[in-house]
Backbone as JSON, one array per atom type, in Angstrom:
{
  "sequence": "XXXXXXXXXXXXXXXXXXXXXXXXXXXXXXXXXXXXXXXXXXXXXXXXXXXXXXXXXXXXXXXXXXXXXXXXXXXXXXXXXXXXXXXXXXXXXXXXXXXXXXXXXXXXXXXXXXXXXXXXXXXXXXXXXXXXXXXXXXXXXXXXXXXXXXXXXXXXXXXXXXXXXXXXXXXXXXXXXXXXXXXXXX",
  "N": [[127.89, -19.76, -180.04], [130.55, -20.35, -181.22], [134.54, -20.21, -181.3], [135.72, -18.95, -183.5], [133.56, -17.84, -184.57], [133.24, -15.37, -182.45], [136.19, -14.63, -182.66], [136.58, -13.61, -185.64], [134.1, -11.95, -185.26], [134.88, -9.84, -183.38], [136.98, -8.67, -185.06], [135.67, -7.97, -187.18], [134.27, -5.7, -185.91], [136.67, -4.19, -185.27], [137.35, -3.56, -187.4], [135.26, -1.91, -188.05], [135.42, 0.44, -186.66], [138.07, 1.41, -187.35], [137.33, 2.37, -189.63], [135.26, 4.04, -189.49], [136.64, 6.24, -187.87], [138.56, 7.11, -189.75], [136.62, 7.78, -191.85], [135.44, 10.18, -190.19], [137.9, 11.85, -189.62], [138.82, 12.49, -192.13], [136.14, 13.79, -192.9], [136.3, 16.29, -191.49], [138.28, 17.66, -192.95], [138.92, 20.63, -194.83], [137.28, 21.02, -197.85], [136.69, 21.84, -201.25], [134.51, 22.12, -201.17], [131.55, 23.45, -199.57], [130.7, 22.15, -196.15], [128.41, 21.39, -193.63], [129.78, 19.18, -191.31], [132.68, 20.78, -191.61], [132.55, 22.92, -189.76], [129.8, 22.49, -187.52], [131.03, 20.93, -184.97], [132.33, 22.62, -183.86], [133.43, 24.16, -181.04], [132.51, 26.3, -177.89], [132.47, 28.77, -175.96], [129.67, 29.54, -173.72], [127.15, 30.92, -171.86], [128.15, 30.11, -169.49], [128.68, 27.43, -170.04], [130.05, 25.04, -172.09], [129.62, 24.64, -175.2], [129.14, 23.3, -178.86], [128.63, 24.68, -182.17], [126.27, 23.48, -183.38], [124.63, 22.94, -180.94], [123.54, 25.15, -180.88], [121.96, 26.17, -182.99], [120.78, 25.8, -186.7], [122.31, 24.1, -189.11], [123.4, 24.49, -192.58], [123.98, 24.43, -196.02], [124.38, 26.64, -198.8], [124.7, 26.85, -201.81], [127.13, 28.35, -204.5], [129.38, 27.96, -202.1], [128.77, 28.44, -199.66], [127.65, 27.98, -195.84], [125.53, 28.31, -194.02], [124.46, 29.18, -190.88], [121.54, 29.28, -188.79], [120.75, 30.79, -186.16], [119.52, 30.09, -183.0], [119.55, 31.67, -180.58], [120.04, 34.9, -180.54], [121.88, 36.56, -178.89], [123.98, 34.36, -179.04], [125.11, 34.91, -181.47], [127.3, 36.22, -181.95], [129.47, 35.64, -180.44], [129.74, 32.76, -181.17], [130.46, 33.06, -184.45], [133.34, 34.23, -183.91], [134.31, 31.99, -182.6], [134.17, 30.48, -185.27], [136.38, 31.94, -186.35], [138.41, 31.44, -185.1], [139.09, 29.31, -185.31], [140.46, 29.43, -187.65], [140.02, 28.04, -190.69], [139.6, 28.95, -193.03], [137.53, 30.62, -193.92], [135.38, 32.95, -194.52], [133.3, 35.07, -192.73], [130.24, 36.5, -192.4], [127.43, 37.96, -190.58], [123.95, 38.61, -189.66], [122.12, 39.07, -187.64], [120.66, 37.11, -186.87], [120.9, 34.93, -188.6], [124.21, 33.23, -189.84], [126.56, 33.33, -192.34], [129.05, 31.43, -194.09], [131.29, 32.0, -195.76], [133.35, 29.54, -198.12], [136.8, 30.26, -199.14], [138.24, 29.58, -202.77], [140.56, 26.79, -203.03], [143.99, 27.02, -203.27], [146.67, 25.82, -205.88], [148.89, 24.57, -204.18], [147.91, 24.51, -201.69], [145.93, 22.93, -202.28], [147.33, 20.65, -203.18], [148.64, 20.33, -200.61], [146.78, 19.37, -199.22], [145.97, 16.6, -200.41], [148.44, 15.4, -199.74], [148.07, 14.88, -197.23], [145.65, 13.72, -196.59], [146.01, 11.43, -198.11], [148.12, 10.22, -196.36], [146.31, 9.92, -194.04], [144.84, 7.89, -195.19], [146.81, 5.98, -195.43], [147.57, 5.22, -193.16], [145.15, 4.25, -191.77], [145.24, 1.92, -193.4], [147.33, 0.41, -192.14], [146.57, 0.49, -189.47], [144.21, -1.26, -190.46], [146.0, -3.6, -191.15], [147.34, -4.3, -188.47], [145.08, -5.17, -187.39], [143.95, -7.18, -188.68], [146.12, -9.05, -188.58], [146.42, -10.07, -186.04], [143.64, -11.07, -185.57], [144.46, -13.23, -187.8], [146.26, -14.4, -186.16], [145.13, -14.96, -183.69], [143.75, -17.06, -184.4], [145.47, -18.55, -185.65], [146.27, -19.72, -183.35], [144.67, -20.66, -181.08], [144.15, -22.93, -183.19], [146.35, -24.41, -183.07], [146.66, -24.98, -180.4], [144.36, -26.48, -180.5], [141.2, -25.46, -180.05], [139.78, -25.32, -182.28], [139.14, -26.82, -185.24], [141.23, -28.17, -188.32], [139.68, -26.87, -190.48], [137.87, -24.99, -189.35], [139.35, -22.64, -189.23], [140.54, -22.72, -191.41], [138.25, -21.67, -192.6], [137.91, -19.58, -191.44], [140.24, -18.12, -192.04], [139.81, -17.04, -194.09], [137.55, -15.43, -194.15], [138.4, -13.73, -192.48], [140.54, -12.39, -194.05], [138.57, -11.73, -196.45], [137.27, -9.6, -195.1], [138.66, -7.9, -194.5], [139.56, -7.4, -197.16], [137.3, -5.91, -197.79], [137.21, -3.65, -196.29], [139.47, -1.92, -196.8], [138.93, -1.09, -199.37], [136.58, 0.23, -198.8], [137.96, 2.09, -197.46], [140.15, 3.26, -199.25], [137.85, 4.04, -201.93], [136.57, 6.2, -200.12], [139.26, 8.07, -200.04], [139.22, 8.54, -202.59], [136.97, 10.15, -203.36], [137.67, 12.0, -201.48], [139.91, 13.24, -202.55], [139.0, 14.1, -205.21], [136.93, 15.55, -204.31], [138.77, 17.82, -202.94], [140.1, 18.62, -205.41], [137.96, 19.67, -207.29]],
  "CA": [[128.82, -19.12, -180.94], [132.29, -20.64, -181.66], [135.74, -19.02, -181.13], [136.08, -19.18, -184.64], [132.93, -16.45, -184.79], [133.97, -14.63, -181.73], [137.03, -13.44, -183.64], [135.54, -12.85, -186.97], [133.12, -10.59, -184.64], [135.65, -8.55, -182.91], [138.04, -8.11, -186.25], [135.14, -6.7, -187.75], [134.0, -4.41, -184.88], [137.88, -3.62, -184.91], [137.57, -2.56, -188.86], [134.22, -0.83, -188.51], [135.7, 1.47, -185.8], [139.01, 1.61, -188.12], [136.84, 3.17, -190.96], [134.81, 5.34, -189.19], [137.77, 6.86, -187.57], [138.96, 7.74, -190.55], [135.62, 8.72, -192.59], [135.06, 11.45, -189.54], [139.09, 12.84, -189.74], [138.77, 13.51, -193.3], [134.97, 14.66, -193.16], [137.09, 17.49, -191.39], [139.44, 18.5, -194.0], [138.47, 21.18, -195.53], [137.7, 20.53, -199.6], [136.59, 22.56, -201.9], [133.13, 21.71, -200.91], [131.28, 23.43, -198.14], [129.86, 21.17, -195.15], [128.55, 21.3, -192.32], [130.76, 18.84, -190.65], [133.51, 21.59, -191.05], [131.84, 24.11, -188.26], [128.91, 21.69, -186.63], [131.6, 20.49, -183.85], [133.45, 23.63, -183.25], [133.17, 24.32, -179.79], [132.71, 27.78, -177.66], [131.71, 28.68, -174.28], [128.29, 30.93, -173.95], [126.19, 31.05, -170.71], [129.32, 29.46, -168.56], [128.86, 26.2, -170.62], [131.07, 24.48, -173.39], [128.62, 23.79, -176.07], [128.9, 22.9, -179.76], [127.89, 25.08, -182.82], [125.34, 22.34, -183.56], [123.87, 23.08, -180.01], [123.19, 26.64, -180.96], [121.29, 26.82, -184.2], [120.34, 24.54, -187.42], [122.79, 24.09, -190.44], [122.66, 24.25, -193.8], [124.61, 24.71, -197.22], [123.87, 27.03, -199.43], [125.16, 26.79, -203.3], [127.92, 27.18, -204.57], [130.42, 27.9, -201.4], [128.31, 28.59, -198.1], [127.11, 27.43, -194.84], [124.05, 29.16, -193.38], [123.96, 28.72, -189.06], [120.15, 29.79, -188.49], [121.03, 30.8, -184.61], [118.21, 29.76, -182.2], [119.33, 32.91, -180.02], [120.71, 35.9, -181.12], [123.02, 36.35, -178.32], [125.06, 33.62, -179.52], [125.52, 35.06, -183.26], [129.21, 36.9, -182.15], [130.29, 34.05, -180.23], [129.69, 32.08, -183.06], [131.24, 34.09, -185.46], [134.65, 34.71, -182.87], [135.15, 30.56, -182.78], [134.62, 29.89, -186.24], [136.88, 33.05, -186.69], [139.58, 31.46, -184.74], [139.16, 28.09, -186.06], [141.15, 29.02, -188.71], [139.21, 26.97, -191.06], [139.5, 29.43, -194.6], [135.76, 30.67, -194.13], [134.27, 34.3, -194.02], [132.01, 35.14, -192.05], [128.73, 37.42, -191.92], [126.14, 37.91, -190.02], [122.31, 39.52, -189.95], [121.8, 38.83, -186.31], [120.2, 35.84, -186.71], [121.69, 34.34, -189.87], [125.92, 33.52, -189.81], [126.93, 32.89, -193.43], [130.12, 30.75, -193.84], [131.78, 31.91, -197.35], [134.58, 28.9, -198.12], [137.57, 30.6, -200.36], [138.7, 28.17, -203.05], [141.62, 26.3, -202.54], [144.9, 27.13, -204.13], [147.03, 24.55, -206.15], [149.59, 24.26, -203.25], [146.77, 24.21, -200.78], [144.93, 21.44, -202.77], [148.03, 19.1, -203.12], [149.11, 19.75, -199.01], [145.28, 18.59, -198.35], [145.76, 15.64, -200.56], [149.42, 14.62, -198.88], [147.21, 14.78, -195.94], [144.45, 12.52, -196.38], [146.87, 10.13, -198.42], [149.0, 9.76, -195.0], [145.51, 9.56, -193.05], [144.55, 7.11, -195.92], [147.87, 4.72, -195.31], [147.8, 5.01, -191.42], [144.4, 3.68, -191.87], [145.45, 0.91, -193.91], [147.99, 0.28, -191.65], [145.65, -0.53, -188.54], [143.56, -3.07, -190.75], [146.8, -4.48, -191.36], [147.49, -4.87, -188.03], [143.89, -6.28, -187.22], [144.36, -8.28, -189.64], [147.34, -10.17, -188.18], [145.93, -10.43, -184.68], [142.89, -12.18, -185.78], [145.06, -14.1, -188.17], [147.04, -15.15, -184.78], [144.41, -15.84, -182.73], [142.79, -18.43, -185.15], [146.52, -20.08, -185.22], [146.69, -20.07, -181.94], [143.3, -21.8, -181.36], [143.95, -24.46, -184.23], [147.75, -25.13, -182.28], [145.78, -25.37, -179.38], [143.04, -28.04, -180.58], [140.02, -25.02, -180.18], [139.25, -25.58, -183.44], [139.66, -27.72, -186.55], [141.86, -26.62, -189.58], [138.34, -26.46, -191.71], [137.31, -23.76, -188.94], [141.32, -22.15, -189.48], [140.54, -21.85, -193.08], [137.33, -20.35, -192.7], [138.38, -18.26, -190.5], [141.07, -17.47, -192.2], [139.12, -16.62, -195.41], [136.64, -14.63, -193.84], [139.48, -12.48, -192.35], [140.39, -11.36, -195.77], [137.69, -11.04, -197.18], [136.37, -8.66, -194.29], [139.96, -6.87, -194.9], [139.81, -6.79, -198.39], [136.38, -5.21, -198.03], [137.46, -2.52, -195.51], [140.56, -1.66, -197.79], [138.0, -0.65, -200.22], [136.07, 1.39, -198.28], [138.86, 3.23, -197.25], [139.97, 3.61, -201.11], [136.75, 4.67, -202.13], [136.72, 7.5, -199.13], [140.24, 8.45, -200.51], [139.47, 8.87, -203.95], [135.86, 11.09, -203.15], [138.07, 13.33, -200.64], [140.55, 13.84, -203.46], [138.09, 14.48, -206.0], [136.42, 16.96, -203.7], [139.68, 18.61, -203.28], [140.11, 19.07, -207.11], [136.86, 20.67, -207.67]],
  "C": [[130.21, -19.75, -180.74], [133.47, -19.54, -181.6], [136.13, -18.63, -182.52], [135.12, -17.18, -184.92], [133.34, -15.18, -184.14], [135.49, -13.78, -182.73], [137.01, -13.03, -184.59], [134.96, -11.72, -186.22], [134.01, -9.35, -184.24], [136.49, -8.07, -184.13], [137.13, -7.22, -186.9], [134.51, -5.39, -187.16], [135.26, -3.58, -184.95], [138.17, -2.3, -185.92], [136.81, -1.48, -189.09], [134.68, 0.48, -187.6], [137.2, 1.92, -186.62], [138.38, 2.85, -189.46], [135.82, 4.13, -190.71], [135.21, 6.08, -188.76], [138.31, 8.01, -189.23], [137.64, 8.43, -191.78], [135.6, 9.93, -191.67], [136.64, 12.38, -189.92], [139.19, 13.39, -191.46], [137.65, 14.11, -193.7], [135.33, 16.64, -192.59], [137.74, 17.98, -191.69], [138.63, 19.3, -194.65], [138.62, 21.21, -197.17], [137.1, 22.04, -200.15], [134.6, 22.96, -202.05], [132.89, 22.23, -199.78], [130.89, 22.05, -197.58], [129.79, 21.38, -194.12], [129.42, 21.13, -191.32], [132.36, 19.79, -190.56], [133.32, 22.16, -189.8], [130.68, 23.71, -187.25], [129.53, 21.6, -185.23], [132.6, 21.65, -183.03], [132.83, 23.92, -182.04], [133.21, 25.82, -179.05], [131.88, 27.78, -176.24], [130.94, 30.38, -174.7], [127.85, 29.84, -173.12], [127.16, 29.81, -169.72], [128.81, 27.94, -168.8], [129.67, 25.82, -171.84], [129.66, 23.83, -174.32], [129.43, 24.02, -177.78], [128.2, 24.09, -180.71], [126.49, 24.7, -183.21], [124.22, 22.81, -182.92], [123.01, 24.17, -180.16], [122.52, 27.1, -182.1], [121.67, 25.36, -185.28], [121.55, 25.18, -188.53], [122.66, 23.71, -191.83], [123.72, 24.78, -195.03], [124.15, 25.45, -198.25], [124.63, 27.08, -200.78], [125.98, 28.06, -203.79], [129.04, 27.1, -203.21], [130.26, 28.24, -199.63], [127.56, 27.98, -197.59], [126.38, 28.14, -194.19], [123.58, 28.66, -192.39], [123.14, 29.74, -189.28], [120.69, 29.76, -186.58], [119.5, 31.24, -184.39], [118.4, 31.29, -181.4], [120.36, 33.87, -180.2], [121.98, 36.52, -180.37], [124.31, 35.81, -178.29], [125.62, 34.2, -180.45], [126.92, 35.1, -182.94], [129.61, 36.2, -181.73], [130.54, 33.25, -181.11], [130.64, 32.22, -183.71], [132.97, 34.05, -184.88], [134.88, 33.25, -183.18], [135.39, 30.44, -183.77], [135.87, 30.71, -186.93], [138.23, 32.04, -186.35], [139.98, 29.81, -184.36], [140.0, 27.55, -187.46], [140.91, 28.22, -190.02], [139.28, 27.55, -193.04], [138.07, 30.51, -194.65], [136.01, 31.94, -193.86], [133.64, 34.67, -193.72], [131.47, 36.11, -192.08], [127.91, 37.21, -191.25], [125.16, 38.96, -189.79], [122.03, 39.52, -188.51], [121.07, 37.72, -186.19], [121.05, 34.54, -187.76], [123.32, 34.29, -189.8], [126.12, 32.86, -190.98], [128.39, 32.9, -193.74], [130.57, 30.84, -195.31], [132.97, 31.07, -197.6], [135.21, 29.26, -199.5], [138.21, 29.44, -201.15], [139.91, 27.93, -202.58], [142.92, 26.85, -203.68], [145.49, 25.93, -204.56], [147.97, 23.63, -205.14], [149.23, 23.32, -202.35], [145.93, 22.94, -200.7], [146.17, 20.61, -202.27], [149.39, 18.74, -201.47], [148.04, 18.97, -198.74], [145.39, 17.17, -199.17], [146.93, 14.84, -200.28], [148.63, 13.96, -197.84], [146.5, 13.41, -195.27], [145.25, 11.4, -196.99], [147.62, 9.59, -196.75], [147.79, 9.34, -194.12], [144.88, 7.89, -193.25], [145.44, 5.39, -195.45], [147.84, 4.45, -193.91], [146.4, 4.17, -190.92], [144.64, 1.94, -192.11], [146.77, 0.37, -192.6], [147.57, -0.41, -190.17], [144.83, -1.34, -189.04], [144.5, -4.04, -191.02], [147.07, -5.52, -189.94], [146.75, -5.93, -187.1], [143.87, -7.19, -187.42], [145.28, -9.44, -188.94], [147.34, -10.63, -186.9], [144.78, -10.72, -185.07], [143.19, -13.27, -186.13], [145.74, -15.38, -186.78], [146.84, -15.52, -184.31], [143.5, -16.64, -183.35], [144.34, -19.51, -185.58], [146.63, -20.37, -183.57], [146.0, -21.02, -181.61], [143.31, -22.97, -182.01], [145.1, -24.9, -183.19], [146.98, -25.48, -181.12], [144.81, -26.39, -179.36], [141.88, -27.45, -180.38], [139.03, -25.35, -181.35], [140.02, -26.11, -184.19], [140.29, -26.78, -187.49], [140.33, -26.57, -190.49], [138.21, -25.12, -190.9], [138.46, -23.19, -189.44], [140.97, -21.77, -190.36], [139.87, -21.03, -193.19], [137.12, -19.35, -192.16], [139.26, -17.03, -191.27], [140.3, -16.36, -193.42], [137.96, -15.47, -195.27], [137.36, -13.45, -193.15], [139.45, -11.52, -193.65], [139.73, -11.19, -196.41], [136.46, -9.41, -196.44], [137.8, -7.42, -194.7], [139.94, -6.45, -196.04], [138.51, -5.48, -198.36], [136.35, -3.28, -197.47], [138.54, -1.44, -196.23], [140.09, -1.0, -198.73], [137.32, 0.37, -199.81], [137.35, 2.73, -198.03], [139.66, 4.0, -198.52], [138.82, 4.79, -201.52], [136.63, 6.12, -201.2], [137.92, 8.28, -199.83], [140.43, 8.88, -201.54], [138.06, 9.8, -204.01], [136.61, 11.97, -202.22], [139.21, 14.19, -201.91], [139.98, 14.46, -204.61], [137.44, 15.69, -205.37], [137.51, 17.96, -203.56], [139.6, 19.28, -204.55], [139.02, 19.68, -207.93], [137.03, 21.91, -207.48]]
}
């Protein structure tokens, strides 16, 4: 493998961890859309352990505005119930003793266009570390050519394969940005 690939490799390991960063922080905004990923990761201590909603029963969505935790043991249910309570999250909660049904109230217009400041700022801060990926790959493929590692043919294609891994990532993150806003606005 060439130094040329070597940093191609890490820029795009750099971007794919850039864009899944940010797909998970806005899979946690709350839209107008239940999901799982709202209440899956909430955390709570039961039987002097830190576990996970997740850990404690199966999830599920139910049409048009709830989340339906099937709890494995019934002990848990009020625990349950108490985190996502104080999770702050918008949600209502019930429960059957086995069943915890997650009612999400819609959003107001306010409400909507703080959540889409939000993700716009999460959106640009994003863009903002492929930028600066971007310019430390860029750097270390001049550095390398000043150096005599590589030829300017590798340089170019280096360079070219930069941006086109940037442009591609730029996109993704777009695309994410314009399906979280859209879910908002529903």
């Amino acid at each position: 493998m060439t130094i040329t690939e070597d940093i191609i490799k890490d820029f795009e390991a750099a971007l794919a961890g850039v864009t899944g960063k940010f797909k998970q922080e806005i899979a946690q905004i709350r839209g107008n859309k239940p999901s799982p990923d709202m209440v899956q990761d909430i955390r709570l201590s039961l039987y002097d352990q830190t576990l996970s909603i997740r850990e404690l029963g199966s999830l599920s969505v139910l049409p048009p505005r709830t989340i339906q935790i099937t709890v494995w043991d019934s002990g848990a249910t009020a625990p349950i119930v108490k985190a996502i309570e104080a999770a702050h999250l918008g949600l209502s909660t019930t429960n059957d003793g086995q069943n915890i049904r997650c009612t999400l109230s819609p959003l107001g217009n306010e409400r909507r266009e703080e959540l889409g400041k939000l993700v716009g700022k999460m959106a640009e801060s994003a863009r903002i570390q492929i930028r600066a990926r971007r310019e430390d790959a860029m750097k270390r493929l001049k550095d390398s050519k000043t150096s005599g590692i590589i030829t300017e043919d590798d340089d170019f294609r280096g360079r070219e394969k930069v941006q086109k891994a940037t442009d591609k990532a730029n996109g993704d993150i777009e695309s994410m940005f314009k399906n979280k806003i859209g879910e908002l606005g529903e």
